[in-house]
N, C-alpha and C positions, 0 to 999 in steps of 0.2 A: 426491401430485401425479404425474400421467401424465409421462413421457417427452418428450413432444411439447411439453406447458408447459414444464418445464424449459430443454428445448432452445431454446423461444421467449423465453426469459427470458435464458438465455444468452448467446444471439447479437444481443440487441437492445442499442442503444447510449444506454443509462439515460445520462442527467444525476444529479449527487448526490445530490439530492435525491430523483427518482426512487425509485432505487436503493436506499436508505436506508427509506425505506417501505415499496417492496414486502419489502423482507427484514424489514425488524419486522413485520410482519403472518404475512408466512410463518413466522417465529418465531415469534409470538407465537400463533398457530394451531396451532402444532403441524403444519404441512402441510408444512416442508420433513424429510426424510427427512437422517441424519447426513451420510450421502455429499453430497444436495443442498445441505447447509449449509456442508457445506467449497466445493462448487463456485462458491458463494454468496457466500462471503468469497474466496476466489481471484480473483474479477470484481473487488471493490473494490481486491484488493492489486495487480491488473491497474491499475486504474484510478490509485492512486498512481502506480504505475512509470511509467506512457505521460505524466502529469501532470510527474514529478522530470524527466524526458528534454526535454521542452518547455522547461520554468522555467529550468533549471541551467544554467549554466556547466559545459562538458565535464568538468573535472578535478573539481568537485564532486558532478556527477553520479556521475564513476566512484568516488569516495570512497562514496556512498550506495550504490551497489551492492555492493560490497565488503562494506560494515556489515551491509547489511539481505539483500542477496541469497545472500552469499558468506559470512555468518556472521564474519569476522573482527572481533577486535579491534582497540581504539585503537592497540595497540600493531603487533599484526602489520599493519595497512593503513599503520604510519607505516613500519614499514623494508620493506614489500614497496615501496613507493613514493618512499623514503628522504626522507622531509618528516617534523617531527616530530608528537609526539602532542597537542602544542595546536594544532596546524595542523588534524590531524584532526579533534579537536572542535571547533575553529570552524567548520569546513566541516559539519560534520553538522548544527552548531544553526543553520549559512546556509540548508541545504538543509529541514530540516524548517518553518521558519518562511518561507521561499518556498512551496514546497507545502500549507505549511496557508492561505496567505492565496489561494492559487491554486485552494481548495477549502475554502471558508469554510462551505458548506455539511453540508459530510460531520462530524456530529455525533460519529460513533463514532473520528474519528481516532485517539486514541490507542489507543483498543480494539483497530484497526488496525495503527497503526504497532507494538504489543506482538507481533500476528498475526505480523508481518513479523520479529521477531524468534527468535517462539516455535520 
């Protein structure tokens, strides 16, 4: 895949479903290149973040960033915030069951939301 697709692929504002097709096709073709598939999956974990920011309630949003963005655990996001650690996990399984009904479409979520950890 040229540069120039790529870049159009990139900077276009897919809907999930969209999204989700052209990258199993590029997958499944073999046409996207490693780098272009990581660039590929960074648009969909884009596409959660801008989605959690919308949905959330601030302090669970900032909880989900924490987990997913900032890597920490239950434990370290409960005393960096001093709330405890089933406060944390309630708020995580608020946030993830908001964003997935907010993107009912995006088949690969958890494949995703795994990304966001990985």
């Amino acid at each position: 895949m040229n540069s120039r697709s790529l870049k159009a692929i990139s900077t276009t504002n897919f809907n999930t479903v969209q999204l989700e097709e052209v990258y199993n096709v590029l997958v499944d073709n073999e046409i996207l290149s490693k780098e272009e598939e990581i660039m590929f999956k960074e648009q969909l974990v884009n596409m959660i973040y801008s989605k959690a920011q919308e949905v959330l309630p601030e302090k669970c949003y900032q909880i989900f960033v924490l987990r997913y963005s900032n890597k920490l655990s239950y434990k370290e996001i409960a005393l960096k915030l001093g709330i405890s650690e089933s406060t944390v996990d309630n708020q995580i399984s608020k946030a993830l069951k908001s964003i997935k009904s907010s993107l009912p479409y995006l088949v690969d979520y958890i494949i995703v939301i795994g990304y966001l950890i990985g």
